[in-house]
N, C-alpha and C positions, 0 to 999 in steps of 0.2 A: 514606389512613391519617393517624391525629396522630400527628403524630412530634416528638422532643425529641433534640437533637443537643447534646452536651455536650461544645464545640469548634466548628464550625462557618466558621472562618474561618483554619484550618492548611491544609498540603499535600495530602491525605484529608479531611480532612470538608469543607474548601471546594467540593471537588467532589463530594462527595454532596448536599449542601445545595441543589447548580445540579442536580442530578439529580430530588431531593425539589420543588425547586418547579415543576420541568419536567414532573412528573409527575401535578399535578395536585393535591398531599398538603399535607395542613394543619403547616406547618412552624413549631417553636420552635428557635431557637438560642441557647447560654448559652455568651458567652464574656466577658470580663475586658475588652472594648472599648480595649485595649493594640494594635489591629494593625490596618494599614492596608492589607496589602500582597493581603488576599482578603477585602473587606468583604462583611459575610453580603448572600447575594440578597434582591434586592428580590420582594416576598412571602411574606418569612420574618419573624416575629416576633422580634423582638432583646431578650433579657434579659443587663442588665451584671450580672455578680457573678462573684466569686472561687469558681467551684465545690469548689476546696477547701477552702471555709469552710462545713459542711454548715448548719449553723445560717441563717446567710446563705442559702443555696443555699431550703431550704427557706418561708423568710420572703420571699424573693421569686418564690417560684411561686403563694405565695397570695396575695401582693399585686397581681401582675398575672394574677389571676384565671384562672391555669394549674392549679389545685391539682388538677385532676380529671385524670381518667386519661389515659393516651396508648397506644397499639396498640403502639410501641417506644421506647425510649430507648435511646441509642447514646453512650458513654461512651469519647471520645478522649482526654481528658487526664488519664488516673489511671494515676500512676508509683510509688504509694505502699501496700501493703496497707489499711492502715486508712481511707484515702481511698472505697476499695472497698465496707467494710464498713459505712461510714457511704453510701456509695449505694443499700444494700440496706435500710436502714432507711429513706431518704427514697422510695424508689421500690415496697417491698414493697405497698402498696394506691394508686399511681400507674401502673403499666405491665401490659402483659401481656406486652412481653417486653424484659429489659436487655442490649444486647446493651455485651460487653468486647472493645474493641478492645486486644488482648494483640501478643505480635509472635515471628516463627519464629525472634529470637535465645534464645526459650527453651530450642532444643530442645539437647541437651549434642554439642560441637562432636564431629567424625566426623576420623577421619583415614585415609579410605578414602574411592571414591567409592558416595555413598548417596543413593539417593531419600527423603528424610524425611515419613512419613507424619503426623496427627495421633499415631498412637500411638509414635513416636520418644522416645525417654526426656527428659525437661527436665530441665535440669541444667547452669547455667553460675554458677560460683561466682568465675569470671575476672573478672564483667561486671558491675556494680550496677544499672545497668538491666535486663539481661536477668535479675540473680537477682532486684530488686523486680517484674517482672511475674509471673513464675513466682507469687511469693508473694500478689501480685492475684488472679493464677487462681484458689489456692488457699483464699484469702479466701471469692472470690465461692460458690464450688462451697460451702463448708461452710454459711454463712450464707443462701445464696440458695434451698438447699434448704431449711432450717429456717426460711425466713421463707414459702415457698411463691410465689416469686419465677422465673417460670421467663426462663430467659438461656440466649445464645447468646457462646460468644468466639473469636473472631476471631484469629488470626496471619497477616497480611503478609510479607512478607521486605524487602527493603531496598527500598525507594518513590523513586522520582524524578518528577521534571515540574516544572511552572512554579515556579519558585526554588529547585528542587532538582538540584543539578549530581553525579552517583556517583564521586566521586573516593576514592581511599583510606584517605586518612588528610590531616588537617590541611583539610579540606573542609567542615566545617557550616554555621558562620555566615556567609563570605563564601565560596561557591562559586564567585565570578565570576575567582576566583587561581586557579585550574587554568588557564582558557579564556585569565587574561593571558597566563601564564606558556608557554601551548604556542605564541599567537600572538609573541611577541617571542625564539621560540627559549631561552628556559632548562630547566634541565634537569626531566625530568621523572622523579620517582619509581616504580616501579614495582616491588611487595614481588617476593623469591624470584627463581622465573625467570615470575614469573606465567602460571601454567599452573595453579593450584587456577580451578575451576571454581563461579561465582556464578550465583544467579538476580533478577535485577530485574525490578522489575515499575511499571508506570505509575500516576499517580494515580488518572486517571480509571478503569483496570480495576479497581483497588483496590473503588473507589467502586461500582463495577457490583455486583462480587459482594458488598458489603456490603447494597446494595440488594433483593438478590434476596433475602438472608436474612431482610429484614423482613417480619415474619408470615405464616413459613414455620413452620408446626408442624414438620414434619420436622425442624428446625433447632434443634430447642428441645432443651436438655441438653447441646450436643454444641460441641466445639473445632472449628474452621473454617481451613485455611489459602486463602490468599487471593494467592496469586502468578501470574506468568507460568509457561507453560511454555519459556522459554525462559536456555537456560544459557550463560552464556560464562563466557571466562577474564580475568581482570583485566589482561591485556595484549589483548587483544579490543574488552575496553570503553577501556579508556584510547587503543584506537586509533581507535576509532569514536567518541568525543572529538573527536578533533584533527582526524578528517577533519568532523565537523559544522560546526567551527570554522572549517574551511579551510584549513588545515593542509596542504601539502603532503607528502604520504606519506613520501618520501626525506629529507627533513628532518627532519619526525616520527622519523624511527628514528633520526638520529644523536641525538637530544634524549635518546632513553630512556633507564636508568640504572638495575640493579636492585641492590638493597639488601637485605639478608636483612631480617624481621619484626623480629630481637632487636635489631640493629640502632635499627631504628625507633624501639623500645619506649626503648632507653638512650638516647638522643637527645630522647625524646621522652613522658615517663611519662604523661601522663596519656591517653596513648591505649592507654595497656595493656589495656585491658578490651575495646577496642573491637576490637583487632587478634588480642591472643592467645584472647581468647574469643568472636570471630567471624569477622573476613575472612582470616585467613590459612589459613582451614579451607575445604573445598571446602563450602558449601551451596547442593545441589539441592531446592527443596521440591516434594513433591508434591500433585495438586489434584484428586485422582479425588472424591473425599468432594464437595467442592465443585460439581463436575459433576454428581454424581447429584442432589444437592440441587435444583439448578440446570440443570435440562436445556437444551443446547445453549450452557453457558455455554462463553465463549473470551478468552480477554486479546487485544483487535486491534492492541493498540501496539507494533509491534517497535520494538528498540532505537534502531537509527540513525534511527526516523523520530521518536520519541519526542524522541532527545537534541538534535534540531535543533528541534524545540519549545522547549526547556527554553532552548536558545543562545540565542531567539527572541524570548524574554518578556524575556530581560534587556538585549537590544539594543531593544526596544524603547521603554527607558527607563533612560538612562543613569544617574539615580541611585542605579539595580540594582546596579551592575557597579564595586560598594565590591571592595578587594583587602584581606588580611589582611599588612600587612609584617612582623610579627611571625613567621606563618607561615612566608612567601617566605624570610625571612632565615635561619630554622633548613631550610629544604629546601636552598636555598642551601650550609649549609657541609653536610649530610649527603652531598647528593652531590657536591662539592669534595672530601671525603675519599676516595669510592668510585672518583673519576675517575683522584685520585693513586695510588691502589691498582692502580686497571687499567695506569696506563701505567708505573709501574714492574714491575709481573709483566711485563707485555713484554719488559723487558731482561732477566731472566732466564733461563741456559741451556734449551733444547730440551731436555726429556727422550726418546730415541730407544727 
């Protein structure tokens, strides 16, 4: 297949790209040539430009003599509706199918335990991310019909693998402050009594079932989630952490330290969206749709074998394993506060 990957060197499309050219497929990649850290595969064709500069976007597909069709385009980095609608005009007589990589913080948080199917209501007005995809979705579906543009969109749940660490909060940019923080014994966060229930899922499966959808007519029209089936609880994952890490178990447990969400949120505002209208919710997503699609698809990366990859790639190259002090120092007095909390409730009378 020609295929055109819009991203090609992030967490997800880096590893479709090594899929795409492993597979034999006439590969374009368009990314902003900004990142070093997953240089697109060799045997992919590399276009620099700002995709969200549509004018641009479009003036360099004809210059490098792209302008003719492709069997799929795959659209990773549109956080914006209008970014969307302006793909539906450069791609409306370029693709036969666009596919939208959207995300399952769409779907409106659950405060019960729920398998979330594609038809799960969307609905998160907590989160600006997950309310500008919904609005992508909605973009694509209005405009993509009316242009006769057939697409496929995509929701993941939370992604890990190589440079990406699943911590809870205070975790994007430098993931590598969890892994210090558990090896030198400080304290480590963990929301509630962590027991809401998450689904992670690996790059690379990510990647698989993105793959199978390309020029899959079945596939055509229809929202796709794209997860593991595998659920844990954020005191689970954050244990299977520290034992990847090496972490000694019983030391691990005196480290831990839980914290209510609101908590977090006062301490910490601008992870409000990310917390209150996502992780402190249980999300199961579910992936029957995907397997029908996709017969005998399976996610093969269980977690503990996963996050010791992830530990893997950043020890491999120390100038991965940057720490956020900024971070550390607000984790630092949050649980300072929870600690002094605990041991004064101790003195305390016994209620009998």
């Amino acid at each position: 297949m020609k295929l055109l990957l819009i991203g090609g060197t992030g967490l997800i499309s880096s590893a479709c790209a090594t899929l795409a050219v492993e597979g034999g497929h006439d590969l374009t990649v368009v990314t902003r040539g900004r990142t070093l850290t997953f240089p697109a595969p060799r045997g992919a064709k590399h276009i620099v430009v700002d995709a969200k500069k549509p004018k641009a976007l479009r003036a360099s597909l004809e210059r490098n003599a792209l302008g003719d069709r492709y069997d799929a385009v795959v659209q990773f980095v549109a956080y914006e509706p209008g970014q969307v609608a302006e793909d539906v005009i450069t791609f409306a007589h370029r693709a036969d199918q666009y596919v939208l990589v959207s995300s399952a913080a769409t779907y409106r948080p659950v405060d019960r335990f729920v398998v979330l199917t594609e038809a799960a209501e969307q609905q998160n007005d907590l989160w600006e991310y997950a309310y500008n995809k919904i609005e992508c979705e909605r973009e694509l579906r209005m405009y993509a019909e009316a242009a006769s543009l057939p697409y496929t969109i995509v929701r993941p749940a939370h992604t890990y693998g190589p440079s990406r660490i699943p911590g809870y909060v205070g975790n994007s940019n430098r993931p590598w402050t969890l892994i210090d923080r558990m090896r030198r014994g400080a304290d480590i966060i963990v929301p509630g009594d962590g027991t809401s229930a998450w689904t992670l899922t690996h790059s690379t499966d990510v990647a698989v079932g993105i793959m199978g959808l390309l020029g899959n007519e079945k596939a055509l029209g229809k929202a796709v989630n794209i997860t593991s089936n595998e659920a844990l609880t954020w005191e689970s994952i954050h244990r299977a952490i520290a034992g990847a890490a090496g972490v000694d178990p019983s030391r691990y447990a005196s480290q831990v330290v839980h914290v209510p969400s609101d908590a977090l949120i006062a301490s910490y505002p601008s992870a409000k969206g990310g917390v209150l209208g996502d992780k402190m919710h249980n999300k199961v997503v579910g992936t029957r749709l995907l397997r029908t699609l996709i017969p005998g698809y399976q996610a093969k990366t269980r977690f503990t074998d996963g996050i010791r990859q992830s530990i893997a790639w950043f020890e491999a190259d120390p100038t991965r394993q940057t720490i956020d002090t900024r971070v550390n120092a607000h984790l630092d007095r949050v649980a300072a506060i929870y600690r002094r909390s605990l041991d004064e409730s101790s003195h305390l009378p016994t209620l009998r």
